[in-house]
N, C-alpha and C positions, 0 to 999 in steps of 0.2 A: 700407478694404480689411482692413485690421488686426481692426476689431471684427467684422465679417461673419468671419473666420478662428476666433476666439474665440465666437464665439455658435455656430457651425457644431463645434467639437472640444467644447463643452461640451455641445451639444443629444446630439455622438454618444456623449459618454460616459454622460448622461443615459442614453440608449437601451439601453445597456449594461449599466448597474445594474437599470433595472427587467427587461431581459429574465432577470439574474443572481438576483432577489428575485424574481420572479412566476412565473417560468418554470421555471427548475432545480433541482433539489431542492437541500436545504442539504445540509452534510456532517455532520449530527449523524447520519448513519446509514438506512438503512431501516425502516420502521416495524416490519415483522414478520419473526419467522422461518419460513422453511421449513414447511411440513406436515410432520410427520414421516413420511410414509405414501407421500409424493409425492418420487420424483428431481429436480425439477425445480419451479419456479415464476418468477410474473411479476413484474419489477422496474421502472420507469420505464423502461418501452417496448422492454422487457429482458426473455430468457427465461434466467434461471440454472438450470444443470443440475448435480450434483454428480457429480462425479468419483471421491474416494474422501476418507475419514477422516482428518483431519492434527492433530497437537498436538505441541507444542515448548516446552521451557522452553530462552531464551537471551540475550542482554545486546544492550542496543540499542548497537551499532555508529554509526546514521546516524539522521534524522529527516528524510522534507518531506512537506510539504503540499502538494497540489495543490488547483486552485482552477479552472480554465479550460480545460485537456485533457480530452478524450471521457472520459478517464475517471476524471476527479474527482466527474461526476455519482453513480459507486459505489462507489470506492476513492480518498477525500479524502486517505489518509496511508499514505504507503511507508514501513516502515522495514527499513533495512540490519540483518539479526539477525547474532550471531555467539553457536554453543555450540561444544563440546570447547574445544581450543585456543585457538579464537577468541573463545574467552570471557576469555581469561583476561590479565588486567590488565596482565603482563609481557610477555606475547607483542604486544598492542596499544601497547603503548608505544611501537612500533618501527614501527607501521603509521601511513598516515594515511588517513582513510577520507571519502570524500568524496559526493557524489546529484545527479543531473538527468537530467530528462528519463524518469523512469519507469530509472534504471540507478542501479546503485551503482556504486563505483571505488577500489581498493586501491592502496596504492605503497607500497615501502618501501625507503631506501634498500640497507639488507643484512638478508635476508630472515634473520627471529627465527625460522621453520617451515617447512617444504619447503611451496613453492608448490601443489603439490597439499592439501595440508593447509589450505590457506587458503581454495580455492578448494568444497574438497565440504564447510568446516564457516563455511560465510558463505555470504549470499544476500542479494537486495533482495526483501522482501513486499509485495506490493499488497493494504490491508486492507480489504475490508468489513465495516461494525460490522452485524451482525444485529440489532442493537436497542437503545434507547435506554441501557443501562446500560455498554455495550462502546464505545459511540462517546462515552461521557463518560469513559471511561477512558483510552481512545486518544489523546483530545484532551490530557490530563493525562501524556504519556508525553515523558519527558527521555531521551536519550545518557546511556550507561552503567548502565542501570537493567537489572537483570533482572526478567524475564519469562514465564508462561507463557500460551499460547493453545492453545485447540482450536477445532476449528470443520469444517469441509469443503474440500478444493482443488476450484475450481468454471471451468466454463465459461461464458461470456457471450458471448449471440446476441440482436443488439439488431434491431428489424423491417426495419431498414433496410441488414442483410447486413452490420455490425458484430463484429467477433467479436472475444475475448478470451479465450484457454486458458491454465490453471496448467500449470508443468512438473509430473511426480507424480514426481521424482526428486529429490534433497537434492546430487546428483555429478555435475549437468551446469554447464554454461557458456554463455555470451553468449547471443545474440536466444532467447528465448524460453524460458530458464533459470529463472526467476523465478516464485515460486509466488504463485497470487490465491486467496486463502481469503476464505469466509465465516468471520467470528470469529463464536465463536455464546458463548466463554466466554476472560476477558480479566481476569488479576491480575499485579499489582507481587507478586516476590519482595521479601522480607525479604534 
C-alpha cells in the first residue's frame, strides 16, 4: 500500500513537471515586443492591450517570483518599488517590508513618514520582460538596488475570460492598486 502511494505522488509530480516544461512558457520573458503601430497584441493565449506610457527610477523595497499562479505564465517576478521617501535608506530602516500572493505589505512599529506618504510613494509591480535582455536583468535584480524601468501599464485578456488590469494611478491602494507593465527597457542604477 505504501509503494503504490509513492509510485502514485511521484507519477503525479512527474505530470507536473512535464506539463511545467512542455506546456508553460518559461519565465525568461516573451519573445517580442509590441508592434509599435498596434495598441494591442497576442501573448500565450493572451491579448495585451496598452493602457498608457510608464517609467520610474526607484529602489527595490521586496523581491518574488512566481512560478505556478495564472499569472506567472506573464509576469514571473513582483517587485515591491519604493521612490521619494521611500527610497530612502533612513526612512526604511524603520519599515519592514514583506510579498505574497501577487501583494506587498508594510509595518512599522512607529511610523518614520505619514502613512500617506508611504502608501502613494511604494507599490507592488507585476513585471513583464518584453524581451529577452529585460527578463535577464530582472532575473539579476536584489533588494535595495536601484532602478530604472520604462515600458507600458497594460491590460491582459486571456481567451478564456481571464483578465488582468494595471492601476494607471501611483496614489491608490489595496485590490487592484498595483501596476502591470510591460518592461520594454530595464537598468541597475549606479
Amino acid at each position: 500500500m505504501l509503494i503504490r502511494r509513492l509510485i502514485l505522488i511521484a507519477a503525479s509530480l512527474l505530470g507536473l513537471w512535464m506539463l511545467w516544461v512542455i506546456v508553460l512558457p518559461t519565465p525568461s520573458g516573451p519573445p517580442a515586443s509590441p508592434p509599435s503601430h498596434s495598441g494591442s497584441w497576442r501573448l500565450a493565449a493572451h491579448t495585451v492591450s496598452t493602457l498608457q506610457p510608464f517609467q520610474l527610477e526607484a529602489r527595490i523595497l521586496g523581491r518574488e517570483d512566481y512560478y505556478f499562479d495564472r499569472g506567472a505564465k506573464l509576469s514571473p517576478t513582483d517587485l515591491a518599488l519604493g521612490w521619494g521617501p521611500m527610497a530612502d535608506p533612513e526612512v526604511l530602516r524603520h519599515i519592514t517590508i514583506s510579498q505574497r500572493n501577487r501583494w506587498y505589505f508594510w509595518r512599522a512599529e512607529q511610523l518614520p513618514i505619514e502613512r500617506r506618504q508611504i502608501q502613494i510613494h511604494s507599490a507592488n509591480m507585476h513585471l513583464i520582460p518584453a524581451n529577452p535582455a529585460v527578463a535577464s536583468t530582472l532575473a539579476g535584480l536584489k533588494e535595495g538596488q536601484q532602478i530604472r524601468l520604462s515600458g507600458q501599464l497594460v491590460r491582459i485578456d486571456g481567451d478564456d475570460g481571464y483578465r488582468w488590469i494595471s492601476s494607471l494611478s501611483r496614489e491608490d491602494t489595496g485590490d487592484g492598486a498595483c501596476e502591470l507593465i510591460w518592461v520594454e527597457q530595464l537598468a541597475v542604477l549606479p
